[in-house]
C-alpha positions as CSV (number, residue, x, y, z in Angstrom):
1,X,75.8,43.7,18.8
2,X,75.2,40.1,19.1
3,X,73.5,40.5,22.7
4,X,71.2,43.2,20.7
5,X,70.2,40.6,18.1
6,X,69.4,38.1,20.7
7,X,67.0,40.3,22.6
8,X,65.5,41.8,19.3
9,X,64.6,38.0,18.2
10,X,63.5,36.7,21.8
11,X,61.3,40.2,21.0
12,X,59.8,38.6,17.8
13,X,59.3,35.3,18.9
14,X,57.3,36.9,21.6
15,X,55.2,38.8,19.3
16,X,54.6,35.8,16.9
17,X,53.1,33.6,20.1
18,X,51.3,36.5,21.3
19,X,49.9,36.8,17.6
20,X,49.5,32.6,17.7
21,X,47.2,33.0,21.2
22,X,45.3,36.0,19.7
23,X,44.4,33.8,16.6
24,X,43.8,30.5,18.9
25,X,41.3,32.3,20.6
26,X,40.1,34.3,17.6
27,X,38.9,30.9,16.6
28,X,37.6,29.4,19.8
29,X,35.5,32.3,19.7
30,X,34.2,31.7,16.3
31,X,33.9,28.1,17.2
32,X,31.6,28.9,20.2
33,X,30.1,31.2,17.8
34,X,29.4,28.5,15.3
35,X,27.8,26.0,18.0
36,X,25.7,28.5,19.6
37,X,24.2,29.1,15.8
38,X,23.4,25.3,15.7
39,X,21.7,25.4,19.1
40,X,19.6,27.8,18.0
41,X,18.7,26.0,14.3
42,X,17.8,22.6,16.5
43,X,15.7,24.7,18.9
44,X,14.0,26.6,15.5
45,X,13.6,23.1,13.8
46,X,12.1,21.5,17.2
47,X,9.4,24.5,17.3
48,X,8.9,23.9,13.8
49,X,8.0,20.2,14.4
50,X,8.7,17.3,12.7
51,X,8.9,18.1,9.0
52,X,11.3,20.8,9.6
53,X,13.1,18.7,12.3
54,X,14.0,16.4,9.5
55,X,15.5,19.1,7.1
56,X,17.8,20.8,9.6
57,X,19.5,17.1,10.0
58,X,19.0,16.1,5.9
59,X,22.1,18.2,5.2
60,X,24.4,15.8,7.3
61,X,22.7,12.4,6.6
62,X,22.8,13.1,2.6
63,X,26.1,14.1,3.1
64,X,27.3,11.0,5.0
65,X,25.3,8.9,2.8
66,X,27.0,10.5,-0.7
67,X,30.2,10.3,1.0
68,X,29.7,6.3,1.6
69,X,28.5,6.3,-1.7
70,X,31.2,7.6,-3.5
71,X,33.4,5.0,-2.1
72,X,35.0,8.0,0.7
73,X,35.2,6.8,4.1
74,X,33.1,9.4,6.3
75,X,34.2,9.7,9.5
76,X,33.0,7.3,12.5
77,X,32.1,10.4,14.7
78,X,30.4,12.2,11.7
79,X,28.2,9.2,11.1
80,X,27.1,8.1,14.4
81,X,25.8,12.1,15.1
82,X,23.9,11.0,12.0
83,X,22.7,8.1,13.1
84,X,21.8,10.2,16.2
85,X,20.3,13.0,13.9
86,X,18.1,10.2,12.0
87,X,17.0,8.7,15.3
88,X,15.5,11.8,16.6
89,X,14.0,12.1,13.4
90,X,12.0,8.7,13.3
91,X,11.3,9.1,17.0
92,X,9.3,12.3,15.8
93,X,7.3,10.7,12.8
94,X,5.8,8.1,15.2
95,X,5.3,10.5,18.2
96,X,3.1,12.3,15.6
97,X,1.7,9.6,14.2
98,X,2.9,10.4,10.9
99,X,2.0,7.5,7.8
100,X,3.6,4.1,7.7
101,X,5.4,4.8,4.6
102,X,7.1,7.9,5.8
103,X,8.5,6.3,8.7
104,X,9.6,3.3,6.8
105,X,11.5,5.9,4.3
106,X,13.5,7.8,7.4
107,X,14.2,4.2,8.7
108,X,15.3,2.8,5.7
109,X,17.6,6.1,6.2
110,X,18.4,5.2,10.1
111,X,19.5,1.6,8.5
112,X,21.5,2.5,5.9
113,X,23.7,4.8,8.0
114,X,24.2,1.7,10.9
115,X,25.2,-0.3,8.2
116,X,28.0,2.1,7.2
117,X,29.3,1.7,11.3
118,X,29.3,-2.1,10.6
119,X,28.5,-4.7,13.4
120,X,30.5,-5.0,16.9
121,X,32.8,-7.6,15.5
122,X,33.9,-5.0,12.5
123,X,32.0,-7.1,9.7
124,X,29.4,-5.2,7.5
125,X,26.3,-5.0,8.5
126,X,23.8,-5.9,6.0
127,X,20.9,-3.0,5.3
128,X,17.5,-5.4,5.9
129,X,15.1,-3.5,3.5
130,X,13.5,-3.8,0.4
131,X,14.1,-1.5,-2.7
132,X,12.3,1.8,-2.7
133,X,8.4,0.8,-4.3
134,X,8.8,-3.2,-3.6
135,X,7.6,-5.1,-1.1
136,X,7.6,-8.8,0.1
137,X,4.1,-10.6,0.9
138,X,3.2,-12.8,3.7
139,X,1.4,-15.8,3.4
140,X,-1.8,-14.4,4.3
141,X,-1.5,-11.8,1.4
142,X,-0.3,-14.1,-0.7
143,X,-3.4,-15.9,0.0
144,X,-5.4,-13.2,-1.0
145,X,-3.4,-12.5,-3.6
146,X,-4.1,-15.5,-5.3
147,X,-7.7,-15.6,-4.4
148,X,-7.5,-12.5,-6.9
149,X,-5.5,-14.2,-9.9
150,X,-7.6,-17.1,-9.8
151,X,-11.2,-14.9,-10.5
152,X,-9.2,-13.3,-13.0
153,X,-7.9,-16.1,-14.7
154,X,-11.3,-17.6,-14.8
155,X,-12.3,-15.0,-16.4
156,X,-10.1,-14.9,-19.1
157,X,-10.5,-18.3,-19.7
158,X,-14.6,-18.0,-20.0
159,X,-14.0,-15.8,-22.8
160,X,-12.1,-18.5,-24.9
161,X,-8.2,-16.7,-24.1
162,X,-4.6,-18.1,-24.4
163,X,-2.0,-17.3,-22.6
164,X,1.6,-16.0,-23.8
165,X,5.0,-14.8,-22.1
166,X,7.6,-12.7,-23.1
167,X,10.9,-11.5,-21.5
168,X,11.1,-9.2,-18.7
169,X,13.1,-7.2,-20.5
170,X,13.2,-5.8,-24.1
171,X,15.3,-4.1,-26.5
172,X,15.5,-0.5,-25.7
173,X,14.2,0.6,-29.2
174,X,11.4,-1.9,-28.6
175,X,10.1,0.6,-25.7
176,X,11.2,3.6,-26.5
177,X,8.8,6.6,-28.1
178,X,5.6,4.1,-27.1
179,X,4.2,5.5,-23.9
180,X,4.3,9.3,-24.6
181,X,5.8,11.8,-21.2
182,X,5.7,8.5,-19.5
183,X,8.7,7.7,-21.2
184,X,10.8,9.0,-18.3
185,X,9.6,6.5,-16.2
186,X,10.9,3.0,-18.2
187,X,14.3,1.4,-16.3
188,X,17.5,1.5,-18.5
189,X,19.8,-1.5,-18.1
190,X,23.5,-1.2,-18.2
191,X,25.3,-2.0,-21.5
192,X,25.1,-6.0,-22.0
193,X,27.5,-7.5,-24.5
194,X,26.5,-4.4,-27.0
195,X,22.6,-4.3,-26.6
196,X,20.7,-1.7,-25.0
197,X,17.7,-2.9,-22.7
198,X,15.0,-2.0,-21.1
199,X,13.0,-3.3,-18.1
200,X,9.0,-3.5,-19.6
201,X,6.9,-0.8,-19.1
202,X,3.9,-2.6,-19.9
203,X,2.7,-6.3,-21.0
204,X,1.7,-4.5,-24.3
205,X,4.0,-3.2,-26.4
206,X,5.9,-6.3,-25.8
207,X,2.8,-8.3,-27.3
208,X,2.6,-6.3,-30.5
209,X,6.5,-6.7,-31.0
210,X,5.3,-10.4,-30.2
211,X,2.9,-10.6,-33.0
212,X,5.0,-8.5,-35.7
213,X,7.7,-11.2,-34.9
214,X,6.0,-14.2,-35.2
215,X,3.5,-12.7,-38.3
216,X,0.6,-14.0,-36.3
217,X,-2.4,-11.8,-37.4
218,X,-5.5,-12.7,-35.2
219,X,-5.2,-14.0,-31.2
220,X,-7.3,-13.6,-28.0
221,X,-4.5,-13.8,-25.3
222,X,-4.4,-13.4,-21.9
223,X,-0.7,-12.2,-20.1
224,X,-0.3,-12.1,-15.8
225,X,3.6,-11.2,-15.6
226,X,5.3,-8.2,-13.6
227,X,6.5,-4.6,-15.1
228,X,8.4,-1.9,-13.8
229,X,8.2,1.5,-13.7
230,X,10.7,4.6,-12.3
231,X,7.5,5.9,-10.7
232,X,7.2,8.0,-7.3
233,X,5.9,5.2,-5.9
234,X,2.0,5.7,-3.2
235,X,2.8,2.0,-1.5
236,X,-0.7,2.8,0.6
237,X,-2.5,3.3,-2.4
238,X,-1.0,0.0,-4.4
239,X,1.5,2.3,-6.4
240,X,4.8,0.0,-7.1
241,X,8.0,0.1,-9.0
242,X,7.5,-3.5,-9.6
243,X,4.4,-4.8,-10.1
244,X,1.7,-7.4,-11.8
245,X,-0.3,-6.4,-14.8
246,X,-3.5,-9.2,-16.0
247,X,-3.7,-8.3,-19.5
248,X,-6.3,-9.1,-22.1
249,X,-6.3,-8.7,-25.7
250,X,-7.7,-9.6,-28.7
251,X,-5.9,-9.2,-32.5
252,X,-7.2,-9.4,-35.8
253,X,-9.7,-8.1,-38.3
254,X,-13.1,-7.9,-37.5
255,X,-16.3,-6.1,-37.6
256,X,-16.5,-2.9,-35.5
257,X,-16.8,-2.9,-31.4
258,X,-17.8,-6.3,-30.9
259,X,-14.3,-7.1,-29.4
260,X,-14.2,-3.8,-27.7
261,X,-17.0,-4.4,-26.0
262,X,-16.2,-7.9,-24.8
263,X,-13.4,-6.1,-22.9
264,X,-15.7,-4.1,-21.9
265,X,-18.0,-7.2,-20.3
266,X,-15.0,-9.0,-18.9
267,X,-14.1,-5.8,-17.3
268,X,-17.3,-5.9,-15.2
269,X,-17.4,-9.3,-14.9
270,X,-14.4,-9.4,-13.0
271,X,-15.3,-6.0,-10.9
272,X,-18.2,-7.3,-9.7
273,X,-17.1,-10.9,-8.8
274,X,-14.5,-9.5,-6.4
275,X,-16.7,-6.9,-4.6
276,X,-14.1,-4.1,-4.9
277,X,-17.0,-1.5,-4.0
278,X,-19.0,0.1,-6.4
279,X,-17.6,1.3,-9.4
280,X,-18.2,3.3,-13.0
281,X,-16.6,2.1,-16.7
282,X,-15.2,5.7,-18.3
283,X,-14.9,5.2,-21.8
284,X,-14.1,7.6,-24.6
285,X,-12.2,7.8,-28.0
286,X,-9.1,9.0,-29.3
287,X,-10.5,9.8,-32.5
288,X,-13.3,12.1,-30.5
289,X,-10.3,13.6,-28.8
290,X,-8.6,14.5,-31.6
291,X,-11.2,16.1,-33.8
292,X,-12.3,17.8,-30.5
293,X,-8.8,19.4,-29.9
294,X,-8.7,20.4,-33.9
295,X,-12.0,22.0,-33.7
296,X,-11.0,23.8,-30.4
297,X,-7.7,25.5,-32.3
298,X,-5.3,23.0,-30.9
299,X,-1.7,22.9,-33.3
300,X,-1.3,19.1,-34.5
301,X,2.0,19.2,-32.9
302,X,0.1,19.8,-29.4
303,X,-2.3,16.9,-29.9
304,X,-0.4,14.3,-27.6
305,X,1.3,16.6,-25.2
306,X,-2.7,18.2,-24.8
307,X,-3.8,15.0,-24.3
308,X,-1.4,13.9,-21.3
309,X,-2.7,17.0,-19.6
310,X,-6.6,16.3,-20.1
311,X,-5.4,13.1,-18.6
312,X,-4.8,14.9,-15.1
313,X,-8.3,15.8,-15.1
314,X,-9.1,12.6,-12.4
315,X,-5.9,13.5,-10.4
316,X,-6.2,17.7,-10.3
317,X,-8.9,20.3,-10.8
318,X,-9.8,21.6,-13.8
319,X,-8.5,25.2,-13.1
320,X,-4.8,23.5,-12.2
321,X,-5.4,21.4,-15.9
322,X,-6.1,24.6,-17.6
323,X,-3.1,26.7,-15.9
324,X,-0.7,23.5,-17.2
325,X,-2.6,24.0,-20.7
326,X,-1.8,28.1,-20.9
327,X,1.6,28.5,-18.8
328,X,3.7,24.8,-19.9
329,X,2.4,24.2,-22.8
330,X,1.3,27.3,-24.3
331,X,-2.6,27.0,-25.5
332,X,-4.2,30.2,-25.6
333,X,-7.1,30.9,-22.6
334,X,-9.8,30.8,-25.5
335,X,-8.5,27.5,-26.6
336,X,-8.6,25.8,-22.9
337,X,-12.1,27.3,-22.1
338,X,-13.2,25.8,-24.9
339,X,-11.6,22.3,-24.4
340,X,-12.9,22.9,-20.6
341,X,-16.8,22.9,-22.3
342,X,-16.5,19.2,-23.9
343,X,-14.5,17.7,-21.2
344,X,-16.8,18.3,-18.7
345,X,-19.6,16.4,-20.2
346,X,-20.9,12.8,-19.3
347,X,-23.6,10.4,-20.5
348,X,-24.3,7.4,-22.5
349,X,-25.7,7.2,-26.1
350,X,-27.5,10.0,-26.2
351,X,-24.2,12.1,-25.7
352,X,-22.9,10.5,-28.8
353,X,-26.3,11.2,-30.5
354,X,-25.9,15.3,-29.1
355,X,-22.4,15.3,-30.0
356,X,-23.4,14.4,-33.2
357,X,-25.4,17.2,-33.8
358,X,-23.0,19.7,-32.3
359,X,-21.9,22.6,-34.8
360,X,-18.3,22.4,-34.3
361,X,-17.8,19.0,-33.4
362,X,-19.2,18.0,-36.8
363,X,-17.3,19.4,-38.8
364,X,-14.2,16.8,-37.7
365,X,-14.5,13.4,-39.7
366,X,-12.7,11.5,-36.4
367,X,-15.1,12.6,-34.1
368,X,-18.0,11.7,-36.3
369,X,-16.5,7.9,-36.8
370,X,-15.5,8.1,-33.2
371,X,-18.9,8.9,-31.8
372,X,-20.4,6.4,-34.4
373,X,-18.9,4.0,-33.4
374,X,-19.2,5.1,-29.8
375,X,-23.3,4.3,-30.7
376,X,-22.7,1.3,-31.8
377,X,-20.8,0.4,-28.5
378,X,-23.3,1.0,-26.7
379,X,-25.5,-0.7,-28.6
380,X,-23.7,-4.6,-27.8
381,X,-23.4,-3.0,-23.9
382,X,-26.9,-3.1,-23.7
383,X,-27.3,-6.5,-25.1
384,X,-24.7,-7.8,-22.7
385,X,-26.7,-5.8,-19.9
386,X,-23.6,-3.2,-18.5
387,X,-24.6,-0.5,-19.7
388,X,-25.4,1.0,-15.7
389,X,-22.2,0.3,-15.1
390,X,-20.5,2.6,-18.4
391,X,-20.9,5.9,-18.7
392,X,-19.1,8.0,-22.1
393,X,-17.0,10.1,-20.1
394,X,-15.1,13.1,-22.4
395,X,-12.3,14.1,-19.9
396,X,-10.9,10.4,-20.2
397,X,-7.9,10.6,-22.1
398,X,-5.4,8.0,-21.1
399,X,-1.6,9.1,-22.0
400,X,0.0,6.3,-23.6
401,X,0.4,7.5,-27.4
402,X,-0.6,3.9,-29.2
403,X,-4.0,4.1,-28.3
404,X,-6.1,5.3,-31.3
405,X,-9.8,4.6,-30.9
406,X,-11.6,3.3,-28.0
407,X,-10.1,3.9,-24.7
408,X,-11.7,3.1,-21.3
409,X,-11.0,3.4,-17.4
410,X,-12.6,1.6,-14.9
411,X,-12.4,3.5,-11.5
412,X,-14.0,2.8,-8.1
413,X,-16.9,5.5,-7.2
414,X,-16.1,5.3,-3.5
415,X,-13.1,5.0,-1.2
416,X,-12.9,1.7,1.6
417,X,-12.9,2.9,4.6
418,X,-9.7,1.0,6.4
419,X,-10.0,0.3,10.4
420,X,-8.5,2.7,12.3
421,X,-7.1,2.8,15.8
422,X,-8.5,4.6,18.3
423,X,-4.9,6.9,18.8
424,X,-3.6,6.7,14.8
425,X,-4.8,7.0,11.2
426,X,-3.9,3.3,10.1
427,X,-0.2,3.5,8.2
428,X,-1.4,7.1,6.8
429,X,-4.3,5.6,4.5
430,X,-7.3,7.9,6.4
431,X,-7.5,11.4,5.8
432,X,-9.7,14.1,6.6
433,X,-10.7,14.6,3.0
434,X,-11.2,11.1,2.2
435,X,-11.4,8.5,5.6
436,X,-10.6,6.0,3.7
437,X,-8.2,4.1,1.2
438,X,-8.4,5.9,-2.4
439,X,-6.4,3.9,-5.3
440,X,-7.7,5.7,-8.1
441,X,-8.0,3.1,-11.1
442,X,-8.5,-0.7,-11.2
443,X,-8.9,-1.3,-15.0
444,X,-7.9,0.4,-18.0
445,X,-7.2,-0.3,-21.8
446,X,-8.1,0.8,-25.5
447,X,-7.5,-0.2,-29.2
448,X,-4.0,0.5,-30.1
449,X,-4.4,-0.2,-33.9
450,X,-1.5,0.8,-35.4
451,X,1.1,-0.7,-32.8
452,X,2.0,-3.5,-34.1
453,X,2.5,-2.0,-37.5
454,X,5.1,-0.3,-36.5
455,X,7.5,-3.2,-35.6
456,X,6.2,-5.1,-38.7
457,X,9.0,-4.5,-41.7
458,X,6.4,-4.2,-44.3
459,X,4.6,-1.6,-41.7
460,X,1.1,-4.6,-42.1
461,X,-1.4,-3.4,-39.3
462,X,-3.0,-6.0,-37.3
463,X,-6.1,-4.6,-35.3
464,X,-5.8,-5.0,-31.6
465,X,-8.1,-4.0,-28.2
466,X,-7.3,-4.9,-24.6
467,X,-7.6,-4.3,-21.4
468,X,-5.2,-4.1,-18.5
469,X,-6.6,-5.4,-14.5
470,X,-4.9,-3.5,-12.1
471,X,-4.0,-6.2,-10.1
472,X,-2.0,-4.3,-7.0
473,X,-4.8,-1.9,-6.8
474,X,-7.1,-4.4,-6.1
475,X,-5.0,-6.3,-3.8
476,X,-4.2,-3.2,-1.7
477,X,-8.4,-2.8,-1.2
478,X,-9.0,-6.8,-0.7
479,X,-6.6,-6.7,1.9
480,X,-7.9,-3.4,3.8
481,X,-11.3,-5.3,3.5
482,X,-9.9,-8.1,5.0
483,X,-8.5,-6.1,8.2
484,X,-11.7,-4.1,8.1
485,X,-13.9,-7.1,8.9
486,X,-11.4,-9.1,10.6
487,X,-11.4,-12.2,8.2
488,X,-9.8,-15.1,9.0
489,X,-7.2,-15.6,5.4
490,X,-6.2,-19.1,5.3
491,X,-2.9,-19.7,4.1
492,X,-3.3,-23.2,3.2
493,X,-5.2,-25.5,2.1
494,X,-5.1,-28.8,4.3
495,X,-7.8,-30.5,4.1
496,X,-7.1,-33.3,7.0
497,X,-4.7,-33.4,10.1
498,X,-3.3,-36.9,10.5
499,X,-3.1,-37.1,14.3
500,X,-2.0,-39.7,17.4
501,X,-4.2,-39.8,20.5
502,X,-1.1,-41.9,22.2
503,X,2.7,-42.7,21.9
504,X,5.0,-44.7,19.6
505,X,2.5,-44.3,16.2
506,X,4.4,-42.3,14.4
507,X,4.9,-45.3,11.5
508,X,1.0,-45.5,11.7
509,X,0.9,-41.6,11.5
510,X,3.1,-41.6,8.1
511,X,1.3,-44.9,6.9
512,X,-1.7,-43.0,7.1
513,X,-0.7,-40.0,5.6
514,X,1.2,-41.2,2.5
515,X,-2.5,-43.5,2.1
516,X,-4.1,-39.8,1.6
517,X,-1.2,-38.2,-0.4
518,X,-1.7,-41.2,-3.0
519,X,-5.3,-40.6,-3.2
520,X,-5.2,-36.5,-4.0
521,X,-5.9,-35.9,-0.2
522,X,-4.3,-32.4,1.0
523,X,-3.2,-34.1,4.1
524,X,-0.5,-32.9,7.1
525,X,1.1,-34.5,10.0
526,X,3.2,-32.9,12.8
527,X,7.2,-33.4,12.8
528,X,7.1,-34.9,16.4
529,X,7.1,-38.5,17.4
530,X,5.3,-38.1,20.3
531,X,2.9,-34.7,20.2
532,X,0.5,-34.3,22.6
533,X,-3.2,-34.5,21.2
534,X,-3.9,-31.0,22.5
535,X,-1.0,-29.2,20.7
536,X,-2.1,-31.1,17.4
537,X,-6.0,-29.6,18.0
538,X,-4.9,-26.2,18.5
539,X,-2.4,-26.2,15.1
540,X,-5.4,-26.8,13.3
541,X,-7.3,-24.1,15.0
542,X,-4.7,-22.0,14.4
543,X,-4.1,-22.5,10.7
544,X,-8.2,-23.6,9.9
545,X,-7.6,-27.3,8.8
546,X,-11.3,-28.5,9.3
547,X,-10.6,-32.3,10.4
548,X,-8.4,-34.3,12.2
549,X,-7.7,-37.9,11.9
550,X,-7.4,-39.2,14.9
551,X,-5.5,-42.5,15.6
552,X,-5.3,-44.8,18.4
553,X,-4.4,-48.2,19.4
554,X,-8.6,-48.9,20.0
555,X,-9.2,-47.5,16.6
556,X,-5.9,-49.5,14.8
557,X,-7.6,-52.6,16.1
558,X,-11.0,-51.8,15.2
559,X,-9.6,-50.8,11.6
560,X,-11.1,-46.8,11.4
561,X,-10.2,-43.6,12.4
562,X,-11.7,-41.5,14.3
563,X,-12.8,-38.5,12.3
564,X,-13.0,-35.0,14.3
565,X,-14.6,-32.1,13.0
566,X,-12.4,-29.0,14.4
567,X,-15.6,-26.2,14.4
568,X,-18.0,-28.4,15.9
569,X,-16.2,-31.2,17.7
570,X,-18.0,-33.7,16.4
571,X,-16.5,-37.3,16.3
572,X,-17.4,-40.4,13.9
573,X,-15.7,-43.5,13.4
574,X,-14.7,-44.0,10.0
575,X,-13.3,-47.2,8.1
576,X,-9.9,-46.8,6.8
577,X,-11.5,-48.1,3.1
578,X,-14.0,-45.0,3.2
579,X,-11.3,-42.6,5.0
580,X,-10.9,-40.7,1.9
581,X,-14.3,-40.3,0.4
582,X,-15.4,-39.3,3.6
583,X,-12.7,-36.1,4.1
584,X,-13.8,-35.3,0.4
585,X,-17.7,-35.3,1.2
586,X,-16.9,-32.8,4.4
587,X,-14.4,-30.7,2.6
């Protein structure tokens, strides 16, 4: 009996590891199974090309990435075949020459999951990027940059403004219910000792608060700070998460349009002195809006939400605007066809003068003080000679909700065309719809009337109309224009070069120098004892400094300096008494 029970369990244990290979190899199979499949996905995604190649590896980077970011170590294998994965997939974006911003997205990726492998010695490796819709600027765009500010700041100043600040961040209530569907887009900030903030949308709802705070019921300020905004951000087309705003505004009581139109004026003035490109002045009213959207059978209710859509009108057809009108927010077809007649029309004062007259439009009292006042605006544009500049443009809505009588946009009528290389469309900014760099609106702003009001405790209105440069726009098209024609940007603003022509004068150098500094002189030297003459020439070539002062032992005795212009060569003996007058005459 006992040898019977042995051989009937040696019989079992046979038929368990005979069950154990059958299984083994039940999964090798579906294991070979499995890697054939994904073979055949990478050969699909590689026929596919490049877009699809980088959504048949997005699955494992995201899911590499979330693991990292939920504090879970992934595995070392798993993320270098994702480092692998994202590799392939920048490799593929520049062998099709797809935009600069995409590749810098998918490398930003590639970085982020080195990082997470950390650096030979086992330290982290820092990611080396900018946040998503920031950038940093070089000197030569801060150069430009500047250039920018400065005709904008003269501006403001020729028209008699202050200036103000106010923190980066507000209360959240402060912001909140201001900027209509935009809302989505304003940066919450974590809990901070038991208030609730919010990054700054704009520079001005923070002003009203600013005047409902300090009761101050009539200023003309001017306000260059940065805002932020959750946008999606268009880098190529100066569309940032962070980024400067040049405001203008004037508050207080007076008689109708005459500070709307100065906006209007400074708008231009500061257009043309740059030399964007040509460009057109949309303006419209909210009031004209609203009795047009009453008269067209528009619900009350429907008046804002209406109004964000007829905003899209610059951005998407009007068939796509009228399908958003019907199917999202639930207008009948009759109702949009009609809305569709008035938005499409464009003119001057004689539109206000038609519209007027128009049966249906008549019969709202906003329009009728809108477009009044709308002919009266035009009136002061003619006497401060824009009007071929302006045009009354009825699909301009603008969809912030404070706005509530004159708004205007002012947008460029053609696109810069950028240089592009002979192989590549430069960093994505050509198309073959537009060859060149489009960046939609430069200018924008409106009378917001009852703003301020609503911060003031007693609800006491003070009148306010501004207008808002947009600053990043322009900078994005000065700089294209500046690689389009291949200008030389200086990024200083060194007037003189204090140079040696021989050895041991460095005292003479720095003597010489601090004589300049202490007369207002932008004056440099090079940080060598003993530099050779011909590396000092070519650092002022290279940086455009337009003289060099040249000494030497023949010149310390004689008691001048040799004065050199850099363009032309040209050398004249100076005397150390008219040194200074001298570099200001040729500079």
């Amino acid at each position: 009996d006992t040898d019977t029970d042995t051989q009937r369990q040696r019989e079992r244990e046979r038929e368990r590891e005979t069950d154990r290979g059958t299984e083994t190899e039940s999964e090798r199979h579906r294991h070979r199974h499995r890697e054939r499949e994904r073979e055949r996905e990478r050969a699909r995604a590689t026929e596919r090309g490049a877009g699809d190649a980088r959504a048949s590896d997005v699955f494992s980077v995201r899911r590499v990435l979330r693991c990292s970011g939920s504090g879970t170590m992934a595995d070392n294998a798993q993320i270098q075949e994702a480092v692998k994965a994202q590799g392939e997939v920048v490799r593929k974006l520049k062998a099709d020459k797809a935009s600069k911003e995409e590749i810098d997205e998918e490398v930003a990726k590639l970085l982020e999951l080195k990082a997470q492998l950390g650096g030979d010695d086992g330290k982290h490796a820092f990611v080396l990027k900018t946040p998503k819709g920031t950038r940093d600027y070089n000197p030569k765009q801060m150069a430009i940059r500047e250039k920018v500010f400065n005709t904008i700041v003269s501006c403001f100043k020729r028209h008699g403004a202050e200036t103000i600040d106010t923190p980066v961040f507000e209360l959240k209530e402060t912001l909140t219910g201001k900027y209509g569907e935009d809302s989505k887009l304003i940066y919450d900030l974590k809990d901070q000792g038991g208030e609730l903030l919010s990054l700054r949308y704009d520079l001005t709802v923070p002003f009203a608060r600013y005047l409902a705070m300090n009761k101050i019921t009539n200023i003309k300020r001017y306000h260059i700070a940065k805002v932020y905004r959750r946008d999606n951000p268009a880098m190529t087309r100066g569309r940032y998460r962070e980024f400067y705003q040049c405001d203008f505004d004037i508050a207080g009581m007076y008689d109708p349009m005459i500070p709307d139109a100065e906006c209007l004026k400074i708008v231009y003035e500061i257009l043309s002195e740059l030399d964007l490109a040509d460009f057109n002045i949309k303006v419209n009213d909210r009031r004209i809006l609203d009795g047009m959207f009453a008269v067209c059978g528009v619900p009350d209710e429907k008046f804002r939400t209406i109004c964000s859509t007829v905003d899209k009108l610059d951005k998407m057809l009007w068939e796509d605007v009228k399908n958003e009108m019907v199917k999202e927010k639930g207008l009948s077809e009759e109702v949009a066809d009609q809305i569709g007649e008035y938005v499409s029309k464009k003119g001057g004062m004689d539109l206000a003068e038609k519209l007027l007259q128009d049966p249906k439009l008549s019969q709202s009292k906003q329009a009728c003080a809108g477009l009044t006042d709308m002919k009266q605006l035009f009136s002061y544009l003619q006497l401060f000679q824009i009007t071929d500049k302006v045009v009354f443009d009825l699909s301009l809505a603008r969809g912030l909700d404070y706005y509530t009588g004159v708004i205007y946009e002012a947008v460029l009528c053609q696109t810069l065309q950028a240089p592009t290389p002979a192989s590549a469309e430069q960093d994505g900014a050509v198309s073959s719809e537009e060859g060149g760099v489009s960046v939609g609106s430069v200018a924008g702003g409106g009378r917001y009337d009852g703003l301020v009001g609503m911060f003031d405790p007693k609800g006491r209105k003070v009148p306010c109309v501004g207008v808002s440069i947009g600053i990043e726009r322009i900078f994005s098209i000065m700089e294209q224009k500046a690689e389009l024609l291949a200008e030389k940007v200086r990024t200083t603003e060194t007037q003189v070069l204090v140079a040696s022509a021989q050895k041991d004068l460095l005292e003479e150098r720095l003597k010489l120098t601090t004589e300049l500094w202490n007369a207002g002189i932008k004056a440099e030297l090079l940080y060598k004892k003993n530099p050779k003459l011909l590396t000092q020439l070519q650092h002022c070539e290279e940086t455009g400094i337009p003289l060099v002062a040249i000494l030497g032992e023949q010149e310390l005795k004689g008691g001048v300096v040799k004065l050199r212009n850099v363009a032309t060569r040209e050398e004249v003996d100076v005397s150390r008494a008219e040194l200074v007058e001298e570099i200001k005459k040729r500079t």
